[in-house]
C-alpha positions as CSV (number, residue, x, y, z in Angstrom):
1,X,0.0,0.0,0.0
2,X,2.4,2.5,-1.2
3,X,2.1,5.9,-0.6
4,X,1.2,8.2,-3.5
5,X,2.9,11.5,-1.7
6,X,4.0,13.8,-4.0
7,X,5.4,16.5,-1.8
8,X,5.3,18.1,1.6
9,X,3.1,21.4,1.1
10,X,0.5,19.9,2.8
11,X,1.8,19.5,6.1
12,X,4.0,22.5,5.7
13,X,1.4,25.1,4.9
14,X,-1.1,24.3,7.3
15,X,1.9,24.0,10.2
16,X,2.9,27.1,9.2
17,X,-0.2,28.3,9.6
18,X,-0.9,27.4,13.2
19,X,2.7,28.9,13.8
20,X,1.4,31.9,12.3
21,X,-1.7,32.4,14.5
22,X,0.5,31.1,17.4
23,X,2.0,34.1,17.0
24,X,-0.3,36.7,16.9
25,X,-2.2,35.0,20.2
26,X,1.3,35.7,22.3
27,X,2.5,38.6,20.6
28,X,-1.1,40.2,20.9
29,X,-3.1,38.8,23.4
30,X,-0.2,37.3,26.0
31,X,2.4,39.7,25.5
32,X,4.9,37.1,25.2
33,X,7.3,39.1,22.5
34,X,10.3,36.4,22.7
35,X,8.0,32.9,22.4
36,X,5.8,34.8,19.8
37,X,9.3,35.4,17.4
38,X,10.2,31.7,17.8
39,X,6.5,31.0,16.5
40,X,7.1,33.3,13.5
41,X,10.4,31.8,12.3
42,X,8.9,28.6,12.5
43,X,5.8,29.8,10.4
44,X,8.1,31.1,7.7
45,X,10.5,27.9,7.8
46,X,7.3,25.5,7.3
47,X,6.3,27.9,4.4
48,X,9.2,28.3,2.8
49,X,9.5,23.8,2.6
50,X,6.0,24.0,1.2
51,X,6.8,26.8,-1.2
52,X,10.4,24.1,-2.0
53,X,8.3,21.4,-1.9
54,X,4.9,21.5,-3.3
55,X,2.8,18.6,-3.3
56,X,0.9,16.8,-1.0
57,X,2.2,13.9,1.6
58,X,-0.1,11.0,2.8
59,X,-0.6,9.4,5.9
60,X,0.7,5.7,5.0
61,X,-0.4,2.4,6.7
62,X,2.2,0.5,4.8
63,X,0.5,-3.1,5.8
64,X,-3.1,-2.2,6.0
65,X,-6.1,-2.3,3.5
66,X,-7.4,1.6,4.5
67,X,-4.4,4.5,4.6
68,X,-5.3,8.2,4.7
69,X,-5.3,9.7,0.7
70,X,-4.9,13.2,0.9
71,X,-4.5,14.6,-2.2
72,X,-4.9,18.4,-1.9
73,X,-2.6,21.3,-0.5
74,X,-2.8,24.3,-2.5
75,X,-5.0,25.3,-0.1
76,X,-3.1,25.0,2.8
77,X,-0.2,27.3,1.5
78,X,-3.2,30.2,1.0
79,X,-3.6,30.0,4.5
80,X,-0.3,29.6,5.9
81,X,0.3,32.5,3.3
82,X,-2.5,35.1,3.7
83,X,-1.3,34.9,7.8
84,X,2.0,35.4,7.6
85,X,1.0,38.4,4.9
86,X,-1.0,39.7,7.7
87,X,2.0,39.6,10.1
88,X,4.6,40.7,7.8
89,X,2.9,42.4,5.1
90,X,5.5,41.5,2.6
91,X,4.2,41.0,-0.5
92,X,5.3,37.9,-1.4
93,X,3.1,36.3,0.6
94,X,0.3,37.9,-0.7
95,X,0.7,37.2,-4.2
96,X,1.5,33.8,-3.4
97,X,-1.8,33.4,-1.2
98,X,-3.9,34.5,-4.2
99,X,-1.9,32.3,-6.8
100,X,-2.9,29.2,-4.2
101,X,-6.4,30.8,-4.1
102,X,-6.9,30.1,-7.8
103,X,-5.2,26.7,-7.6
104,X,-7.6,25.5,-4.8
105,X,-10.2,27.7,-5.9
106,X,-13.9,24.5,-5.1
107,X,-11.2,22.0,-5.2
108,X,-12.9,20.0,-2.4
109,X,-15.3,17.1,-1.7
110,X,-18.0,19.1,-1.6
111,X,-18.5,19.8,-4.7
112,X,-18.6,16.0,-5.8
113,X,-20.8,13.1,-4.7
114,X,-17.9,11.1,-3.5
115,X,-14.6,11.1,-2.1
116,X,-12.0,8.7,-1.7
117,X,-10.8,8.2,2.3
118,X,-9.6,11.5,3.7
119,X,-8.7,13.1,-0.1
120,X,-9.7,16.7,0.7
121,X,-8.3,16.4,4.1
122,X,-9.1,18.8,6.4
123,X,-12.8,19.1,4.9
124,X,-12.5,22.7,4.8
125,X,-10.4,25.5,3.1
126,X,-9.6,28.2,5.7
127,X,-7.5,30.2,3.5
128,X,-10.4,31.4,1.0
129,X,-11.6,32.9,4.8
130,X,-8.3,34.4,5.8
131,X,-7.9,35.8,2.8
132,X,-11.3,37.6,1.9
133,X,-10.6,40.9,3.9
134,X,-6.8,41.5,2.3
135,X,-8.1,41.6,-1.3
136,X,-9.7,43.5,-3.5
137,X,-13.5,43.4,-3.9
138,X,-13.1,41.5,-7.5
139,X,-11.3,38.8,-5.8
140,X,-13.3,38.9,-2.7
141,X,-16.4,37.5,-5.5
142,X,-14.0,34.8,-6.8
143,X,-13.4,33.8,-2.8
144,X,-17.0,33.8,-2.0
145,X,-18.4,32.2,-5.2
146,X,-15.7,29.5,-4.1
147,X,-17.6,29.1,-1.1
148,X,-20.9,29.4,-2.1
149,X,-20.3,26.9,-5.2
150,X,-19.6,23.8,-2.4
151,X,-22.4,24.7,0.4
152,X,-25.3,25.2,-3.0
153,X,-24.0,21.9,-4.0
154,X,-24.7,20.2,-0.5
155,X,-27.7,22.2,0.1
156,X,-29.1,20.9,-3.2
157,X,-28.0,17.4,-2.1
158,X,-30.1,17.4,1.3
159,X,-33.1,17.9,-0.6
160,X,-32.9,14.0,-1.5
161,X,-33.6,13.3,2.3
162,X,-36.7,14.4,4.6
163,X,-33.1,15.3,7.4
164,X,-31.9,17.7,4.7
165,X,-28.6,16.7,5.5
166,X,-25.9,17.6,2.1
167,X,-23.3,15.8,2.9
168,X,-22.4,12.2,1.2
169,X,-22.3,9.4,3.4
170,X,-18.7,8.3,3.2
171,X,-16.1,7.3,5.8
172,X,-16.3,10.4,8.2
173,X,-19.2,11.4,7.1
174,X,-19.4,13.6,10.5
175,X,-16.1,15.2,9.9
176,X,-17.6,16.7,6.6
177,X,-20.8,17.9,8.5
178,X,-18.5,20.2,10.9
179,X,-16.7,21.4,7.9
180,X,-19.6,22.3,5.7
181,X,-20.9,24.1,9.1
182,X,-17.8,25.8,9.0
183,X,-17.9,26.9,5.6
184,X,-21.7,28.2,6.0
185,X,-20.4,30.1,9.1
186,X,-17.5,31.6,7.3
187,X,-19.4,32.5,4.5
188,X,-22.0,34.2,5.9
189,X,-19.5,36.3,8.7
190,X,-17.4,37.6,5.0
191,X,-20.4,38.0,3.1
192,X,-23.6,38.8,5.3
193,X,-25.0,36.3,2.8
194,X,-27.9,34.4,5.4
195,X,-29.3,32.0,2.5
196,X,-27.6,28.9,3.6
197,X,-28.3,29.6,7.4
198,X,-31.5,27.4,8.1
199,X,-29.9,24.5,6.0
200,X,-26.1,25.2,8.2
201,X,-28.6,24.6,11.5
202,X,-30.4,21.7,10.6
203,X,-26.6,20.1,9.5
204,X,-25.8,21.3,13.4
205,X,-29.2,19.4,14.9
206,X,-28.3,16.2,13.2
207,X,-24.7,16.1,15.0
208,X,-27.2,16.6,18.2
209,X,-29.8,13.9,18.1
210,X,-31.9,14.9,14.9
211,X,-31.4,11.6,13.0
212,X,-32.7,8.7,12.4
213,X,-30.9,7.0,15.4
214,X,-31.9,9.9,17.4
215,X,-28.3,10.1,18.9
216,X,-26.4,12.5,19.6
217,X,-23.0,11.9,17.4
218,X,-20.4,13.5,20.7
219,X,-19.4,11.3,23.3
220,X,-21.4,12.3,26.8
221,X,-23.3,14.8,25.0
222,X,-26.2,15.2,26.5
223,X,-25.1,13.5,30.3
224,X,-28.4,11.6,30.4
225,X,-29.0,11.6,26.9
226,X,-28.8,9.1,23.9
227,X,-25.1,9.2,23.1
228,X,-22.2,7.2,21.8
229,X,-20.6,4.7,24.6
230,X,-19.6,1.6,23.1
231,X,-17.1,3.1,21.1
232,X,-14.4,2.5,19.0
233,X,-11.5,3.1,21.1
234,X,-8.7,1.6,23.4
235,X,-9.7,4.0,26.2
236,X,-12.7,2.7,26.6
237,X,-11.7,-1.2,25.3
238,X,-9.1,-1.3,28.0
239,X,-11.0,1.2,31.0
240,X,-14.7,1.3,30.1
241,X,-13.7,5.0,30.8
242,X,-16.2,7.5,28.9
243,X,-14.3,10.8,27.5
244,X,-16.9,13.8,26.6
245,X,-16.7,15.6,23.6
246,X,-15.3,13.2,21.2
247,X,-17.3,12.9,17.5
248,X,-17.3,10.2,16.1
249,X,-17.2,8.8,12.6
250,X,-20.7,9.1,11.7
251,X,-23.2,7.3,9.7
252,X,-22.5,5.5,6.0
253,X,-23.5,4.8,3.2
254,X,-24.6,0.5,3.7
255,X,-22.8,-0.1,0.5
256,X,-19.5,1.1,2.6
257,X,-20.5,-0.5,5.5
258,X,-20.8,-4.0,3.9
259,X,-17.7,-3.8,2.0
260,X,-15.2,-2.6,4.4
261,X,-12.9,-5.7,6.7
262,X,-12.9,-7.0,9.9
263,X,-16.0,-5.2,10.9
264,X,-18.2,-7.5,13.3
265,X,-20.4,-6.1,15.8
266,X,-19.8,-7.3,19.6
267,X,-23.5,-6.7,20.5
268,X,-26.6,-6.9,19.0
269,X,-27.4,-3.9,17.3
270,X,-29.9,-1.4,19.4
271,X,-30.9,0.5,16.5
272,X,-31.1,-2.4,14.1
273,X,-35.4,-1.8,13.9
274,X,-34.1,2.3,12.9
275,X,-31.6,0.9,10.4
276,X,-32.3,1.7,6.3
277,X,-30.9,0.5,3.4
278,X,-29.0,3.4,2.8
279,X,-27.1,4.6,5.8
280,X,-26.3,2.9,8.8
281,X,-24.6,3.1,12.2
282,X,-23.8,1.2,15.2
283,X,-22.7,2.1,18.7
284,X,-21.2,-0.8,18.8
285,X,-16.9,-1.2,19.4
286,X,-16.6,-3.6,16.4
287,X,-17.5,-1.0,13.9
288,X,-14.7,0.9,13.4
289,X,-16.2,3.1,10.5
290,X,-19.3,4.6,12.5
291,X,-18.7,4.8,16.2
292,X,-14.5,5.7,16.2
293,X,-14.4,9.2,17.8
294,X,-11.3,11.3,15.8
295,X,-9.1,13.9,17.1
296,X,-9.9,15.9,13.4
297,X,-13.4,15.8,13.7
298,X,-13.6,16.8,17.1
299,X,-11.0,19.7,16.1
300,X,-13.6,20.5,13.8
301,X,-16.6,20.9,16.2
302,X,-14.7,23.7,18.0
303,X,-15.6,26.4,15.1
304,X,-19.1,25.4,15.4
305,X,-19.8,25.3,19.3
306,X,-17.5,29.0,19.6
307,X,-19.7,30.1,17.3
308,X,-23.3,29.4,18.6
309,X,-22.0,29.5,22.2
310,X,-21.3,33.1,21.6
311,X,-24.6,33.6,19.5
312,X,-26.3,32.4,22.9
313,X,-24.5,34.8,25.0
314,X,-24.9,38.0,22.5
C-alpha cells in the first residue's frame, strides 16, 4: 500500500499556519514578544518547505487495507500565506496566497458526490476565509463564489432526504458535517449572505440527536442523553472510561459498511429496527467506521460550538 505522496506542502502550509496564528495570540493577546518570534520563524520555515516542496504527503499504513489519501494542498499554503501576509505584510506572501487561491479555488469534496478516504483532508479550506478581507472586492467575488459553489451543492444534495442533510455518506461522514458548518459560518461572517443559514442549523441538529438513530453523534453529550458509549477506542476497550466531547465517525452509506474488513459487531445492534438500506450506524466497538471518535473531527466541532456559544451569550 504505497504511498502516492508527492510532496510536503501539505503538512507545511497548514503548520505554518498554526505557527502563524501562534504568533499573533502571544505577541497580541499574551504579550509574550520572545516565544511569539520563535513561533514566526517557525511559520516562515514550514512555508518556505512547502513553497520548496509542493505537493501533497499522505498518511501511509504501509501493511493495511485503508491508509489516509490526501490529495490536496494548494490550499493550505493560502492560509499559511494570507497569515504570515497579515504579520509581515511582505508581498510575497500575498501574491502567493492568491496564486494558491486560484489553484484551490472548489477544489474539495464538496462539490462532488464522493470522495475517496480523507482526499480533501481537512474538509475545509480556511484560507479562502483568511484571505477575503486582504483583497480586493473583485477577488473577494471569486473567494465567495468558491464558497458558495460547495455549500449550494450540498444544500441541493439534502433535498434527496426528509433530514436535509448535504453531505455524502462516506467514511467520516461527521467530519464533513462540521466542515460544511464551517464553511456556511465563514461564508455568511465575509459576506452577510444568510441564504444557507437554516440548511447550516439543521446540518448542526443532526450532529445533536436529529437523526434517524436519534443520537447525539459527541461522546457524553447530552449526560443523560442518547449518546455514543460503546465506542471504537482503546480507552474505553481497556477502562470502560467515557471521555466527553469526542465525534465520532458518523453514519455510512450500507454499500461502505458492507464492504469494508474485519468489521463484526460485539452486541446486538440497538438500533437495528431504525436501520435503512441506505445509511447505517452502530454504537457498537466492532464498527470501526461509524462509532470511532477522531481527534480531526472533534477539532472541527470547536468552530461550530464558539460560534453558537457566543450567539447564545450576545
Amino acid at each position: 500500500y504505497k504511498s502516492e505522496a508527492t510532496g510536503v506542502a501539505n503538512l507545511a502550509g497548514r503548520s505554518a499556519a498554526a505557527m502563524a496564528l501562534g504568533y499573533q495570540v502571544w505577541k497580541d493577546d499574551l504579550k509574550e514578544d520572545a516565544y511569539a518570534e520563535k513561533c514566526l520563524q517557525a511559520a516562515k520555515s514550514l512555508y518556505a518547505l512547502g513553497k520548496a516542496k509542493e505537493g501533497f504527503q499522505q498518511g501511509n499504513s504501509f501493511g493495511a487495507p485503508y491508509r489516509y489519501t490526501e490529495q490536496t494542498w494548494a490550499d493550505d499554503m493560502e492560509w499559511a500565506a494570507a497569515e504570515l501576509y497579515k504579520i509581515t505584510k511582505d508581498k510575497t506572501y500575498l501574491t502567493d496566497a492568491k496564486r494558491y487561491a486560484r489553484l484551490a479555488a472548489t477544489d474539495s469534496w464538496n462539490v462532488l458526490d464522493s470522495a475517496a478516504h480523507y482526499q480533501y483532508y481537512p474538509f475545509v479550506n480556511m484560507g479562502h476565509y483568511a484571505l477575503y478581507d486582504l483583497v480586493e472586492p473583485e477577488f473577494q467575488d471569486s473567494l465567495a463564489m468558491w464558497y458558495k459553489a460547495g455549500l449550494e451543492k450540498n444544500f441541493q444534495r439534502a433535498q434527496q432526504n426528509p433530514f436535509e442533510i448535504g453531505v455524502p455518506f462516506i467514511w467520516c461522514s461527521n467530519n464533513l458535517l462540521t466542515s460544511l458548518i464551517a464553511q456556511g459560518i465563514l461564508y455568511e461572517k465575509m459576506t452577510g449572505d444568510t441564504t444557507y443559514q437554516d440548511f447550516i442549523v439543521r446540518q448542526r441538529d443532526w450532529l445533536f440527536g436529529t437523526n434517524p438513530w436519534g443520537t447525539s453523534m459527541f461522546t457524553k453529550m447530552p449526560e443523560g442523553g442518547e449518546y455514543p458509549v460503546d465506542v471504537h477506542t482503546s480507552i474505553w476497550a481497556l477502562t470502560k472510561e467515557e471521555v466527553p466531547g469526542g465525534l465520532i465517525d458518523g453514519p455510512v452509506f450500507s454499500t461502505i459498511y458492507q464492504s469494508l474488513k474485519g468489521l463484526v459487531l460485539n452486541e446486538p445492534d440497538e438500533f437495528a429496527h431504525l436501520q435503512n438500506k441506505y445509511v447505517v450506524y452502530h454504537d457498537d466497538i466492532g464498527d470501526y467506521s461509524t462509532n470511532e471518535p477522531t481527534m480531526d473531527g472533534t477539532a472541527g466541532a470547536l468552530l461550530m460550538m464558539a460560534h453558537w456559544g457566543v450567539a447564545e451569550y450576545d
